[in-house]
C-alpha positions in Angstrom: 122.8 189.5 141.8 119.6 188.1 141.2 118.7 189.1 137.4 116.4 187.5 135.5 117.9 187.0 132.4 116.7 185.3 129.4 118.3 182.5 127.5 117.4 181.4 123.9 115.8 178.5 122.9 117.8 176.3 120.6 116.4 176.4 117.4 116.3 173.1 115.5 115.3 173.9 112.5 118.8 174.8 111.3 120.3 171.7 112.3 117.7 169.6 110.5 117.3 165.2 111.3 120.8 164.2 112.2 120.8 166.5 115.8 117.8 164.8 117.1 119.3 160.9 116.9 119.9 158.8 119.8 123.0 158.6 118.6 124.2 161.8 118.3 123.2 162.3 122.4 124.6 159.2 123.1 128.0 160.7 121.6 127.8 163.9 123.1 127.4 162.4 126.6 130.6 160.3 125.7 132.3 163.2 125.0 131.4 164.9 127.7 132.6 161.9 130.3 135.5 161.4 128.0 136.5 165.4 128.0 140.1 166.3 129.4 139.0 169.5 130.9 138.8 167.3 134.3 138.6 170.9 136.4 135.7 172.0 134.6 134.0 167.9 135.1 135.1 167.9 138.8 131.6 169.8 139.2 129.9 166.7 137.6 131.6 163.6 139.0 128.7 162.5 141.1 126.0 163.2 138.2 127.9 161.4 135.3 127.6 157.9 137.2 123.8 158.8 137.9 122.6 160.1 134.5 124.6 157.3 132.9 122.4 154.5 134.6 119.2 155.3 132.7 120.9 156.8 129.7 118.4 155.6 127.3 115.7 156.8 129.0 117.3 160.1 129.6 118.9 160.7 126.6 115.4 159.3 125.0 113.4 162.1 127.5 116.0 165.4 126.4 114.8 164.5 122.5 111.6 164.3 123.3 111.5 167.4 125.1 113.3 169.3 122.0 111.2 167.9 119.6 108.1 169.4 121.0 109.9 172.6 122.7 109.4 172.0 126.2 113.6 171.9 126.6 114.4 175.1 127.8 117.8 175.7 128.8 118.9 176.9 132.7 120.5 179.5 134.0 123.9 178.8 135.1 124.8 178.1 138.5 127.8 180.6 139.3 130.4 179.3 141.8 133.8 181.2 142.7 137.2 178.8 142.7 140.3 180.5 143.9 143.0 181.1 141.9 146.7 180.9 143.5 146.9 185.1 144.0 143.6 184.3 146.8 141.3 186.2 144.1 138.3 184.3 143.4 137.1 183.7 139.9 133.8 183.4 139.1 132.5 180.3 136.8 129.7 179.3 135.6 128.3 175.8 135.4 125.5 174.5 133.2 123.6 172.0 133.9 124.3 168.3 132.5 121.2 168.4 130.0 122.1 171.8 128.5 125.7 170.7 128.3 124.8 167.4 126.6 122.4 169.4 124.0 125.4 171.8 123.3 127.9 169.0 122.6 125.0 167.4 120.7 124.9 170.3 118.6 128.8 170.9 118.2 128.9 167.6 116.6 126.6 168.3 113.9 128.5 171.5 113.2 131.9 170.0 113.7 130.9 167.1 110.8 129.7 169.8 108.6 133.1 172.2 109.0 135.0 169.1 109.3 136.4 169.4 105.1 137.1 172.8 105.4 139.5 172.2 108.5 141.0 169.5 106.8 142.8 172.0 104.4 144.0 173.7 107.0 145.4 171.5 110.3 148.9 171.4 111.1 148.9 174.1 108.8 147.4 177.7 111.0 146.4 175.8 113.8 147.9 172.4 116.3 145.0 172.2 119.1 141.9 171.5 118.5 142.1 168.5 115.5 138.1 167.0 115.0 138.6 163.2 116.2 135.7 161.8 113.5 132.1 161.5 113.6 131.7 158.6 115.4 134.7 158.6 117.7 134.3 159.0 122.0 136.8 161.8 121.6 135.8 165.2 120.2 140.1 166.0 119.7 142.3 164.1 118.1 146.1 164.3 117.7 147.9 162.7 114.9 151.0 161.1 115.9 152.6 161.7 112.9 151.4 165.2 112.9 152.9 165.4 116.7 156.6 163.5 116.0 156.6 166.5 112.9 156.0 169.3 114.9 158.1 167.9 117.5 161.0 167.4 115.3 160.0 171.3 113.7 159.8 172.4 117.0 163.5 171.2 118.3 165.0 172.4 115.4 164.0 175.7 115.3 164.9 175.6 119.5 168.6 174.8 118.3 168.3 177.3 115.6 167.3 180.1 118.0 169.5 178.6 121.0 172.9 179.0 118.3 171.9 182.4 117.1 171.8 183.4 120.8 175.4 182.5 121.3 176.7 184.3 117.7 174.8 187.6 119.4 175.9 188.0 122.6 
């Protein structure tokens, strides 16, 4: 299993001043705490506390280290949770720096896509909704997109439910 494999290193020069901000780590470290995929973050409970103590100076040392290219990102560590059937599933975990410069970089691209979406949410697609640049949340819901679809929803349920009964 041990294969030395080679990972890219993230080129900056597509994603121009606004990646390398304080602000824009800050944010994606937020995110990351703030994330709902609390299975996936169970792996990082005891380094979120840690990391967040010094968070300037960390956050301040992972720019640093981009800007003159000594970031290079780790291979994942591979660990095996169980699913209910007893087979184990393989998943791999980054490490907290390379996930906070990949969130970092998902919020430049998610401000720069964020018009197009616009035209279409609600529309094709329910999940993922961009919560803003500067919010803690990388997903936001709408409420009154939720009561709408709701309400969409549990007519179309009663719709389908009486054209069951005609049918049989």
């Amino acid at each position: 299993m041990g294969t030395n494999q080679s990972y890219p290193i993230v080129s900056l020069t597509a994603l121009k001043a606004p990646f390398l901000t304080f602000d824009n780590f800050q944010l994606a470290f937020r995110r990351i705490v703030r994330g709902e995929n609390s299975d996936y973050k169970q792996n990082y409970r005891h380094l979120l506390p840690t990391y967040n103590l010094a968070l300037k100076h960390n956050i301040q040392d992972l720019i640093n280290d981009l800007k003159t290219r000594a970031y290079r990102p780790t291979p994942p560590t591979i660990i095996f949770a169980p699913k209910a059937s007893g087979v184990l599933r393989p998943l791999k975990i980054l490490c907290l720096r390379d996930l906070i410069v990949y969130q970092a970089i998902v919020n430049i691209v998610a401000v720069r896509f964020e018009a197009e979406q616009e035209k279409y949410k609600f529309k094709r697609c329910f999940g993922a909704i961009f919560a803003g640049r500067q919010s803690h949340f990388f997903i936001s819901l709408e409420s009154d997109a939720i009561v709408n679809f709701l309400r969409t929803s549990k007519r179309r349920l009663r719709l389908e439910t009486s054209m069951l009964r005609i049918s049989t």
